[in-house]
C-alpha positions in Angstrom: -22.8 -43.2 4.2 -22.1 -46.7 5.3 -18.3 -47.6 5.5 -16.9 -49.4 2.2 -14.6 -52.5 2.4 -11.2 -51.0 1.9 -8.2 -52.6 -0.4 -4.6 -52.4 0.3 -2.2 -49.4 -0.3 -3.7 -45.9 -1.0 -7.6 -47.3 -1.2 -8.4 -45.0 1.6 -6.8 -41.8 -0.1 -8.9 -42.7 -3.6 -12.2 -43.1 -1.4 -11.5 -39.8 0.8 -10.8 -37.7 -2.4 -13.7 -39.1 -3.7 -16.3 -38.4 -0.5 -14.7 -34.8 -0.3 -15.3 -34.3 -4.4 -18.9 -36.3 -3.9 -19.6 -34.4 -0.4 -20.8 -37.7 0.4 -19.4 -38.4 3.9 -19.2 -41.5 6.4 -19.5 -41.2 10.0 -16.1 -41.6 11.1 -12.8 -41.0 9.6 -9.0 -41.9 10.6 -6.4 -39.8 8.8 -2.5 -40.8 10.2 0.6 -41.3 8.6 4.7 -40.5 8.5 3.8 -37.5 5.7 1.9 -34.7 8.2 2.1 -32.3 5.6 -0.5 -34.9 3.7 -2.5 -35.6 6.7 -3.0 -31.9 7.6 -4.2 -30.9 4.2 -6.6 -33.6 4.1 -7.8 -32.5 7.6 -8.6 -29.4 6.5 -10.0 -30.0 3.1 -12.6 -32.7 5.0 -13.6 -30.2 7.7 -14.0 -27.4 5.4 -16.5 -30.2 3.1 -18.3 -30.9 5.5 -18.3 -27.8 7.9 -19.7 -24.4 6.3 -16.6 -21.4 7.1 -17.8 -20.4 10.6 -20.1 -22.5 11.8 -18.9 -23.1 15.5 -22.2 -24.8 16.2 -21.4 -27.6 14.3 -17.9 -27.9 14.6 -16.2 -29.2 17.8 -12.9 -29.9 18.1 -10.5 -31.3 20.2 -6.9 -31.1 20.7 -5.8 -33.6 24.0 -5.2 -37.1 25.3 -7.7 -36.0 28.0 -11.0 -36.3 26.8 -14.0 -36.0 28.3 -16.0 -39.6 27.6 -19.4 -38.0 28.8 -18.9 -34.7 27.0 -17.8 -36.5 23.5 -20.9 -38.6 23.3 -23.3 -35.4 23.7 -21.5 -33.9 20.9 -21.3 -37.0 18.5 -24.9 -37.3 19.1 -26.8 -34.0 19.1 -28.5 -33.0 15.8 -26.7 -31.0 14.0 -27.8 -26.8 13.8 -29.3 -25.5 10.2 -27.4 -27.5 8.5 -26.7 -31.4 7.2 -24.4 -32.4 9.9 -22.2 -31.9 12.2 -18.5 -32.8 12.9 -16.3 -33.8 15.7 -12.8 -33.6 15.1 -10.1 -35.4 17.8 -6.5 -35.0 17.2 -3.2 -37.1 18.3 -5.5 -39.2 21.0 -2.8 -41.7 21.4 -6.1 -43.7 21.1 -4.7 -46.5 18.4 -2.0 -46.7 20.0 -0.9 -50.6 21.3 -1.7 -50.8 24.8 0.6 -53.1 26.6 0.5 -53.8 30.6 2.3 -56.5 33.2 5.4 -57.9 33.3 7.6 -57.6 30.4 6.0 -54.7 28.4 7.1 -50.9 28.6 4.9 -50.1 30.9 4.8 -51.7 33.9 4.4 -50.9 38.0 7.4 -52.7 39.4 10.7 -53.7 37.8 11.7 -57.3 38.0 14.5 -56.3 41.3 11.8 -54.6 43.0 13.3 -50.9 42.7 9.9 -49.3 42.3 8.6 -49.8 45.5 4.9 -49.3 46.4 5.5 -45.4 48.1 8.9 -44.5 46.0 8.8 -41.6 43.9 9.5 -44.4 40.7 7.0 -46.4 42.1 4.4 -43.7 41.7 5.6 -42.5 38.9 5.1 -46.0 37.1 1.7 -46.6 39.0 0.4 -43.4 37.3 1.8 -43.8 34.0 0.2 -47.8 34.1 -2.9 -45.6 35.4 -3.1 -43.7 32.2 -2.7 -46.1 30.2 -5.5 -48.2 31.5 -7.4 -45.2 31.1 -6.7 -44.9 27.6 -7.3 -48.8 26.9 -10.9 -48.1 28.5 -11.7 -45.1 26.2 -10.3 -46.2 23.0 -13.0 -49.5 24.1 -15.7 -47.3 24.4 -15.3 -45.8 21.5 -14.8 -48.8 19.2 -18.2 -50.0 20.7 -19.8 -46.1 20.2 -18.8 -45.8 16.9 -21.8 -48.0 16.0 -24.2 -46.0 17.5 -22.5 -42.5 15.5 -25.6 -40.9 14.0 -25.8 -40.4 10.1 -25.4 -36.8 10.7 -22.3 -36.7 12.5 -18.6 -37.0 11.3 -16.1 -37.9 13.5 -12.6 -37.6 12.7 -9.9 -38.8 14.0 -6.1 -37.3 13.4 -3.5 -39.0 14.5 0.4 -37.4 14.4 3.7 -38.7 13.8 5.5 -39.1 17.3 9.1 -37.5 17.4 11.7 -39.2 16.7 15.0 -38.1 19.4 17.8 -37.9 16.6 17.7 -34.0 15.1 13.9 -34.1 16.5 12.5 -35.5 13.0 9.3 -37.0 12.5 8.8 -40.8 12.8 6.4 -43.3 12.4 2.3 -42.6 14.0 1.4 -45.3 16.5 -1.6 -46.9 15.2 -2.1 -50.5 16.0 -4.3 -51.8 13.0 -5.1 -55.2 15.3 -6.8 -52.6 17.6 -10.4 -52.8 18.0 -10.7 -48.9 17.6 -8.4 -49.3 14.3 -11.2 -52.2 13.2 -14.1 -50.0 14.2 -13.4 -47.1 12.0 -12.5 -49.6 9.0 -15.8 -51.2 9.3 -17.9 -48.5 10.0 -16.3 -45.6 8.0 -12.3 -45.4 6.4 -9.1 -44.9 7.7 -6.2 -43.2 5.2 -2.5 -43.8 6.0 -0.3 -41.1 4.3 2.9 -42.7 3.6 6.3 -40.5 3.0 6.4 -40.2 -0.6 8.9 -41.3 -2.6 11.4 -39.2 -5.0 9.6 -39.3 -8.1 6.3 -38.4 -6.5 8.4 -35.3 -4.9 9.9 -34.1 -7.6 6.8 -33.8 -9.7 4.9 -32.2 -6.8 7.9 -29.5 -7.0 7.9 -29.4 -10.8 4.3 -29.0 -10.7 3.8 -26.1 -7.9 7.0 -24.4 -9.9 5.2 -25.1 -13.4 2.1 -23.0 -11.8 4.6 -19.8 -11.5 6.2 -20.5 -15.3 9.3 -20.8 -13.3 12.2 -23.5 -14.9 14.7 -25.3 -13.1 18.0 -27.1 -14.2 17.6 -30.9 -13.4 21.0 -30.3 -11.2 19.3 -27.8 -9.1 16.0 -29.7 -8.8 18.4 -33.1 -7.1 20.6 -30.9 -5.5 17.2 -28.7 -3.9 15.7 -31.9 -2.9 18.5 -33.5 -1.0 19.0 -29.6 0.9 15.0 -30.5 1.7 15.4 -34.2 2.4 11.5 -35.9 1.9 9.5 -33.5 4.4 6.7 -32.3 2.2 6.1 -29.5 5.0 9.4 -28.7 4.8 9.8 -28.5 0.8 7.2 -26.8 0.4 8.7 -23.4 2.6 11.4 -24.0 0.7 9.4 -24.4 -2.7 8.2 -21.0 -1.5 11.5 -19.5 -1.3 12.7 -20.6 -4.9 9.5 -19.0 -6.1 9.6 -15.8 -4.5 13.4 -15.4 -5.4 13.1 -16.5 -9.4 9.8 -14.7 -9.7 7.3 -15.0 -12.1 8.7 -16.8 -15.7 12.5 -17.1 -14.0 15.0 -19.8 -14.3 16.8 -21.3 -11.3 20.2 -22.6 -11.2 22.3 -24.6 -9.0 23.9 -21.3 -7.0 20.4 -20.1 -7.0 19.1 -22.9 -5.0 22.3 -23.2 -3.0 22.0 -19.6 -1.8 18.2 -19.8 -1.1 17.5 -23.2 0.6 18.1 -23.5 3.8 19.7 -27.5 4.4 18.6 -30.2 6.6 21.1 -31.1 9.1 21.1 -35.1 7.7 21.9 -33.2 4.3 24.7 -31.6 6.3 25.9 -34.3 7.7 25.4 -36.2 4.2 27.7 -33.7 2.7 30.4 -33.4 6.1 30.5 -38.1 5.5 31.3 -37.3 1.7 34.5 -35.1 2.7 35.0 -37.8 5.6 35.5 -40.8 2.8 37.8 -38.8 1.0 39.9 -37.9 3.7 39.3 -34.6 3.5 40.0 -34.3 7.2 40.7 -30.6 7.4 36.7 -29.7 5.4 35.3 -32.5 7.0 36.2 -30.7 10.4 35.5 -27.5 9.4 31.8 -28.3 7.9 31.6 -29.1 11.7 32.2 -26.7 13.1 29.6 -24.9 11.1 27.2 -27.5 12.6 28.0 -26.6 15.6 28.1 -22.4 15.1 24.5 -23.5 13.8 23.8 -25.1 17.2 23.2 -28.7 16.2 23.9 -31.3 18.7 27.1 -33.0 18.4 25.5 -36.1 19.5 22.9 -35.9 17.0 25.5 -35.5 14.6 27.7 -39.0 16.0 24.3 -40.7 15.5 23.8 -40.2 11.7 27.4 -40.7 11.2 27.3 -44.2 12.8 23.9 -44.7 10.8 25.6 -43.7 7.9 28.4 -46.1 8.4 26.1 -48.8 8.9 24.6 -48.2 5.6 27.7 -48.0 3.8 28.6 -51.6 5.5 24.6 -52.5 3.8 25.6 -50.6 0.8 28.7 -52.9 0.5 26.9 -56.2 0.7 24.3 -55.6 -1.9 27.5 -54.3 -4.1 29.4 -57.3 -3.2 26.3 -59.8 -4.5 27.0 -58.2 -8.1 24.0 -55.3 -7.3 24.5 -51.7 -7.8 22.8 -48.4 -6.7 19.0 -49.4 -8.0 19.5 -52.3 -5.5 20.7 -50.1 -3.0 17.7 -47.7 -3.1 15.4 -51.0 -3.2 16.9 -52.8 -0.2 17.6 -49.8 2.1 14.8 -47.7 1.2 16.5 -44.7 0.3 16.3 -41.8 -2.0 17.7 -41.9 -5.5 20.5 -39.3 -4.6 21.2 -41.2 -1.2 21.8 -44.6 -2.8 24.1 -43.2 -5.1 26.2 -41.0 -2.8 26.5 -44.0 -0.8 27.5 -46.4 -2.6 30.1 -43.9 -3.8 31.1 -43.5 -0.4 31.3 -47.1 0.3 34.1 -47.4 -3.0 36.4 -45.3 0.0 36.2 -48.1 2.2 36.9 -52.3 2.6 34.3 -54.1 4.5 36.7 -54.9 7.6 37.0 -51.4 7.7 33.2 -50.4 7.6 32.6 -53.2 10.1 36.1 -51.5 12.5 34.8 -47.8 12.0 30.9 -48.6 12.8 31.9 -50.5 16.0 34.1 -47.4 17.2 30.8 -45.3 16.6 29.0 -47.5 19.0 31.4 -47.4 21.0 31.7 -43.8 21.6 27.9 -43.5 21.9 28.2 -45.4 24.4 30.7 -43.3 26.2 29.0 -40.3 25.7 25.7 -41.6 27.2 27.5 -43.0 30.2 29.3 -39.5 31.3 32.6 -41.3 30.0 33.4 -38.7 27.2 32.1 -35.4 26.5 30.0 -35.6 22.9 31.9 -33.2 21.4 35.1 -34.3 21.6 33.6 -37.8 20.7 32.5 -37.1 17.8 35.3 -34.8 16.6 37.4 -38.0 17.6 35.1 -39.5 15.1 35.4 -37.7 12.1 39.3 -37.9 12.5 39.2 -41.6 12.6 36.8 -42.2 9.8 39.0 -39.9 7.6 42.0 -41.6 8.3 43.4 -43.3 5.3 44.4 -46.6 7.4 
């Protein structure tokens, strides 16, 4: 099936669901996104369209950065075994990703006051890393100029995973570079589907719905209060959805103390929740919600981050209040959840704007501390806490 012209927004997920439904099937695929949970069920529901259960003859896949160029081509173009075709699955390539060299970019052999000598243990480090990455520029050029040549028999897909994002080890944003030539290959010659983090409304129906299924009722209270323990992780909801289920059984209701006792929290929903006693000057349960956090084992450093992002929001929060908006605009300008724009903006009601702007400074400026050996991160950010909750 010859590649069709894709629109803008979820074009490629209407065309997918529709090849998968049709078993109608292009030669090459891209399926990437912030929402994994979305991108893996897709995955699967592809492969298994297009592969019969079992069929390891016409099924390879691969799971690397390292991939053998000569190896991939023999697969991709052999004939596929008793059966229509064949498929050739590659996951988190790094492939799409930007590809930057020389001076000025990340990557680069030699700093500009000449640290990384030619022979240094940095110096080799950066000649291999600029190594690899040439390496990787090469391949993802080969295959934007094999995928062409990909017989009508053969599906390749590509699946590409969110990278890690270092606060509370949280999944970010996937690194595919739509100006790449790879990126334009696949377009042209087959579809690419970005799976977006969905939005509140679209979670709580998905909840509702998978409830619904088991005849099982919620109270709208515990439904917002379940999905700001969950925070927007579909992966992560849906465990929990799990839980609920199990625990209400079959025609049940759920309250507020029944979701409370079941789901387990995020930490930002934590911290969410430690920043609402903080505003209040609730010093004393702000402290002591800490120390929970930390009994749990989070990272007190993680922690001082999403406080000063918080802080920073609430300064946002402030403006857009300040220009006559309210929490609507909030949610619209800072991209946040219902719930989240209007615990901030409650939040915000604690503080002035000199005060915001005084308070998100000092968070800097301890993370600073902290990362240069200056302060220990606990007691930074218990220093923190007591500061924001002061009623100066």
């Amino acid at each position: 099936m010859a590649g069709t012209k894709q629109k803008p927004g979820n074009q490629g997920l209407i065309l997918l669901r529709e090849d998968i439904a049709n078993r109608s099937f292009r030669k090459v695929y891209l399926l990437y996104g912030e929402e994994d949970y979305l991108v893996q069920q897709y995955k699967h529901a592809l492969i298994d369209a297009v592969a019969a259960p079992g069929d390891s003859m016409n099924l390879n896949i691969h799971r690397s950065e390292s991939l053998d160029w000569g190896q991939l081509q023999d697969e991709i173009l052999s004939m596929p075994f008793f059966a229509d075709h064949r498929m050739v699955v590659l996951e988190d390539t790094k492939l799409f990703m930007s590809r930057k060299t020389g001076k000025g970019s990340d990557e680069t052999s030699e700093d500009e006051d000449g640290d990384a000598e030619e022979g240094s243990p940095d110096g080799q480090e950066n000649e291999a890393a600029l190594t690899r990455t040439q390496d990787d520029a090469d391949l993802s050029a080969r295959m934007a100029a094999f995928i062409p040549k990909i017989p009508e028999t053969t599906v390749v897909l590509f699946v590409e995973q969110p990278d890690e994002k270092k606060a509370g080890g949280k999944k970010g944003k996937v690194s595919v570079d739509k100006r790449g030539k790879l990126y334009k290959a696949v377009v042209r010659e087959g579809l690419a589907a970005e799976f977006a983090a969905q939005d509140m409304q679209s979670l709580t129906k998905w909840v509702m719905a998978k409830l619904a299924a088991e005849k099982i009722r919620i109270t709208s209270g515990a439904l917002e209060r379940f999905l700001q323990m969950t925070g927007n992780d579909m992966s992560h909801i849906h465990t929990e959805t799990e839980k609920l289920i199990s625990y209400a059984g079959e025609g049940g209701v759920l309250h507020l103390k029944d979701v409370e006792a079941v789901t387990s929290e995020i930490l930002e929903g934590k911290v969410f929740r430690m920043i609402d006693l903080i505003a209040r000057h609730d010093r004393i349960g702000a402290l002591n919600l800490y120390n929970d956090l930390l009994q749990l084992k989070e990272s007190p450093r993680v922690i001082l981050v999403l406080l000063m992002k918080q802080f920073d929001r609430m300064m946002l929060a402030k403006d857009v209040i300040s220009r006559g908006g309210g929490y609507p605009l909030v949610m619209s300008e800072l991209k946040l959840q219902d719930w989240q724009a209007r615990q901030l903006v409650s939040q915000a009601r604690y503080y002035d704007m000199r005060r915001l702007r005084e308070l998100t400074q000092e968070c800097v400026r301890m993370q600073q501390m902290v990362q240069s050996g200056r302060m220990e991160e606990r007691l930074a950010t218990e220093l923190m806490i007591v500061k924001c909750s002061s009623e100066q």
